[in-house]
C-alpha positions in Angstrom: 0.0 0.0 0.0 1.4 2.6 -1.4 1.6 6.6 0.1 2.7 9.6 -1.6 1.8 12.0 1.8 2.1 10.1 4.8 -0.2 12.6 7.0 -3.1 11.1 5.0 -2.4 7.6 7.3 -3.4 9.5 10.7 -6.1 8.0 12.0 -8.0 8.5 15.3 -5.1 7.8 17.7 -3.4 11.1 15.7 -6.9 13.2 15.6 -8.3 12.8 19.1 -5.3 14.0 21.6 -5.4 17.4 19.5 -8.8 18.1 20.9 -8.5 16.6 24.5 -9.2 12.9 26.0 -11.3 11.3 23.7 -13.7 14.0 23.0 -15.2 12.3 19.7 -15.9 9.3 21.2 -17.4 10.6 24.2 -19.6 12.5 22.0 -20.7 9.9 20.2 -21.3 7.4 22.8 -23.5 10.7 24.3 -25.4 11.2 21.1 -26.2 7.5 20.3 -27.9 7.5 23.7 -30.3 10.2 22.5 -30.3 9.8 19.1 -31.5 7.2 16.6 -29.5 8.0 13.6 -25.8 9.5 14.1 -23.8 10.6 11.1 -20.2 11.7 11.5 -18.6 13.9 8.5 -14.6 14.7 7.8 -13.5 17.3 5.7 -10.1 16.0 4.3 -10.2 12.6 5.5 -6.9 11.4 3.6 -6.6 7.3 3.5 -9.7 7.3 5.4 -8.3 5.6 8.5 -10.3 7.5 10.9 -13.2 7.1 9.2 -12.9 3.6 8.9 -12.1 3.1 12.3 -14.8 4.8 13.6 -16.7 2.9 11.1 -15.7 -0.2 12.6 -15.9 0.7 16.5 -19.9 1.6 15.7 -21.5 -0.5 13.1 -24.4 2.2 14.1 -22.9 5.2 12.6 -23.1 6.4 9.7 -19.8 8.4 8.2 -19.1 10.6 5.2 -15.9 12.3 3.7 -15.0 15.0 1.8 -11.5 15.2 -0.1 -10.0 17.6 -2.3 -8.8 16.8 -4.9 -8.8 13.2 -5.6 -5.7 11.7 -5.6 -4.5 8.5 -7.6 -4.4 7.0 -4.1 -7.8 7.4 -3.1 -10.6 8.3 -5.8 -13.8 6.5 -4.8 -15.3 4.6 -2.3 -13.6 1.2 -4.0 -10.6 2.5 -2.7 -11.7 3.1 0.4 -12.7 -0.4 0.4 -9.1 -1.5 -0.3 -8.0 0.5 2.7 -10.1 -1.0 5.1 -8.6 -4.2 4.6 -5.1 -2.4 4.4 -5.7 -1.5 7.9 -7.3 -4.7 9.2 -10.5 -3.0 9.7 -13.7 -4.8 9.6 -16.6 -2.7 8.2 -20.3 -3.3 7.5 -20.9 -0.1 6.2 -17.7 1.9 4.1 -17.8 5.8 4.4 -20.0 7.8 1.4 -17.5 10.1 0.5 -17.1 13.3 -2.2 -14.5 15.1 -3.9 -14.6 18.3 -3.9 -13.4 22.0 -2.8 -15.3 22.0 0.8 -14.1 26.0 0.4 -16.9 26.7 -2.2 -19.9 24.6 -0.4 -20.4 21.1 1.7 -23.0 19.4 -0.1 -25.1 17.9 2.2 -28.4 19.3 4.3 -29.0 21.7 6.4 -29.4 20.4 10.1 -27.9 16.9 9.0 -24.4 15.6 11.0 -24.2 15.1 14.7 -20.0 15.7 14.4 -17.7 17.0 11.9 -13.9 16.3 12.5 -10.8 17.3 10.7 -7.1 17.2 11.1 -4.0 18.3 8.6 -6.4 19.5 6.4 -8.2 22.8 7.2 -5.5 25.0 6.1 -5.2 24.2 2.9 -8.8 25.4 2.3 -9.1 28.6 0.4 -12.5 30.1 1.7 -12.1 29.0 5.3 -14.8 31.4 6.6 -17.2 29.6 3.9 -16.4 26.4 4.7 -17.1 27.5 8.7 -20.6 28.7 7.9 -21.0 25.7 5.6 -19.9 23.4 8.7 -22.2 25.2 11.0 -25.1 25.4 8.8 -25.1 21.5 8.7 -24.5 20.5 11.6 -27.7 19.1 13.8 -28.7 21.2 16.8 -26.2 20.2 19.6 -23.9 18.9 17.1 -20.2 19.5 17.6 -17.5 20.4 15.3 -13.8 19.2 16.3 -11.3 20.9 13.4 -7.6 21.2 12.9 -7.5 24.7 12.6 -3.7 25.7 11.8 -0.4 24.2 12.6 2.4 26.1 11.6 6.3 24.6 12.2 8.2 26.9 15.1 11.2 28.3 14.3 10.6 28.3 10.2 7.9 30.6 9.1 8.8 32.2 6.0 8.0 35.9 6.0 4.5 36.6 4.3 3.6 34.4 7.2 5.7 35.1 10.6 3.8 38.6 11.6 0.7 36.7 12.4 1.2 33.9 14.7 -1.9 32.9 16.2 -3.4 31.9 12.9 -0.8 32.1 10.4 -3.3 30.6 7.3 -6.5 32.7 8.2 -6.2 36.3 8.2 -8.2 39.0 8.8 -7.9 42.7 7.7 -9.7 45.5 9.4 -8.8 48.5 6.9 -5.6 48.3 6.9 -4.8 46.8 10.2 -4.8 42.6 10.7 -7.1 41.6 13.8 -6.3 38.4 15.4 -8.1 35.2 14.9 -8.8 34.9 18.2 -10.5 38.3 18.7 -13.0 37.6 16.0 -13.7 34.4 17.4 -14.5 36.4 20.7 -16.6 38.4 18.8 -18.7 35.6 17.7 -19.3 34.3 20.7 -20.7 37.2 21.9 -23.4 37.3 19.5 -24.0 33.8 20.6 -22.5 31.1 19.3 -20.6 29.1 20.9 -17.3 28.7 18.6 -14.1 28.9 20.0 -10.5 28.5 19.4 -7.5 27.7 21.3 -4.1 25.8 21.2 -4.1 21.9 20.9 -4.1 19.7 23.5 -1.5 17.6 21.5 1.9 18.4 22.5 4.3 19.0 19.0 7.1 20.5 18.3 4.7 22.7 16.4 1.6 25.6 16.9 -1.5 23.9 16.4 -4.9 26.0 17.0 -7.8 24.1 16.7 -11.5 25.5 16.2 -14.2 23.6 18.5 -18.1 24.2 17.7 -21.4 23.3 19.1 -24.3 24.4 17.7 -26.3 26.0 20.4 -28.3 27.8 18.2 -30.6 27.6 14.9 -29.6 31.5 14.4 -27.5 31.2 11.0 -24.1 31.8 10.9 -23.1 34.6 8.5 -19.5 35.6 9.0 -18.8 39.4 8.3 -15.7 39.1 5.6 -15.3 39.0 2.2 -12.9 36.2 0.5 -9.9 38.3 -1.2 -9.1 35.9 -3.1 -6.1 38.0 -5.3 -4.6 38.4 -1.8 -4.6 34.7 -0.4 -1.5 32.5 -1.4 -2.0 29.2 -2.2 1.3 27.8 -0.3 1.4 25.0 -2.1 2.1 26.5 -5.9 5.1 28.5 -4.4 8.8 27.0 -6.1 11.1 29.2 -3.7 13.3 26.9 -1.7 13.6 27.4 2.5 13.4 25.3 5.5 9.7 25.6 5.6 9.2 23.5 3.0 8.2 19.6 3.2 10.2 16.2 2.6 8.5 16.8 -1.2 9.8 20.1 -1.9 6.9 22.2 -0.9 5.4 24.9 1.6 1.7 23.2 2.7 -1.2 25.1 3.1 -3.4 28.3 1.6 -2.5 31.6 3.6 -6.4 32.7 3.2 -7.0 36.7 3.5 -10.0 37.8 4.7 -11.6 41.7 4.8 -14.0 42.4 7.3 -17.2 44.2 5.9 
């Protein structure tokens, strides 16, 4: 079984100690006391290991996945399949997964997952704050949200992205002056919502923010920026050489530039 990115293997032993002890299964064994149909979505779920495994552990739930783009590693659900039995996982049920950019939309229903989860693959979304509205709008009421916000390597920030470290892939300009991340998650929280961020649990030799939600509310959530999308830097196309770059020769991630309205 062959692997061209090797963060696409994590599965949940990798995803839940960013977030705290256990948090997604404790939610879940919560919600399938209360609830007679749980479904469980990742945005950027890689091999699909942790979908699989969770897939395995509860014959019950139902799981979906979003990826962008498809890969010649993973491309449909036959693949995912091929994985399963990769990682000696047993499943009655495999994942229904998509590909597409879950910047521009998550196609799915309003009001539809109990939990969305995503690690190592947040920040390489363009339209972040879309895909945030997008992951409130469908999740259930009481659902939670566990995302990988940002994770950015100490010590080797190149310099478009070193003067903003609390959230070095998602910023946000007020005029001409760049508000933290963290202040305008403050700000939505006191119009209700309860959406925070704050450093991982997981200890790395790397900053890792990670965005938690729970819908408390059936208000929508419309975020006050505008996508400046001539501004954002898609890491990833960049050829320059420095110590930020990867074993594959490239910077990861979309620094995504926001303008507040």
């Amino acid at each position: 079984m062959k692997h061209t990115l090797w963060y696409r293997m994590r599965g949940l032993d990798k995803m839940e100690p960013r977030f705290g002890k256990a948090p997604i299964t404790r939610f879940l064994n919560q919600r399938f006391k209360t609830e007679k149909t749980v479904r469980l979505l990742e945005i950027g779920f890689g091999e699909g290991r942790a979908l699989l495994e969770l897939a395995n552990k509860y014959p019950r739930l139902r799981t979906y996945g979003v990826n962008y783009p498809a890969t010649r590693t993973m491309g449909n659900s036959k693949d995912l399949l091929h994985n399963a039995r990769a990682f000696k996982l047993k499943v009655e049920q495999l994942p229904r997964v998509m590909f597409h950019d879950a910047g521009t939309a998550l196609k799915y229903p309003s009001d539809y997952f109990d939990c969305i989860m995503s690690q190592v693959a947040f920040h390489y979304i363009g339209n972040k704050a879309r895909c945030i509205e997008e992951i409130w709008r469908i999740l259930k009421p009481g659902g939670k949200a566990f995302i990988h916000f940002d994770t950015v390597p100490d010590g080797k920030l190149p310099e478009i992205l070193d003067h903003r470290k609390d959230a070095a892939f998602f910023i946000i300009y007020d005029d001409k002056n760049i508000i933290s991340t963290q202040t305008f998650i403050n700000s939505l929280r006191k119009k209700g919502f309860n959406i925070r961020i704050k450093k991982s649990n997981k200890k790395t030799s790397q900053r890792q923010t990670i965005l938690l939600m729970t819908k408390n509310t059936a208000k929508p959530l419309h975020l006050p920026l505008t996508y400046d999308g001539n501004s954002t830097i898609y890491l990833t196309k960049l050829k320059n050489t420095d110590n930020y770059k990867t074993a594959h020769d490239i910077w990861w991630g979309t620094r995504s530039v926001f303008r507040m309205k």
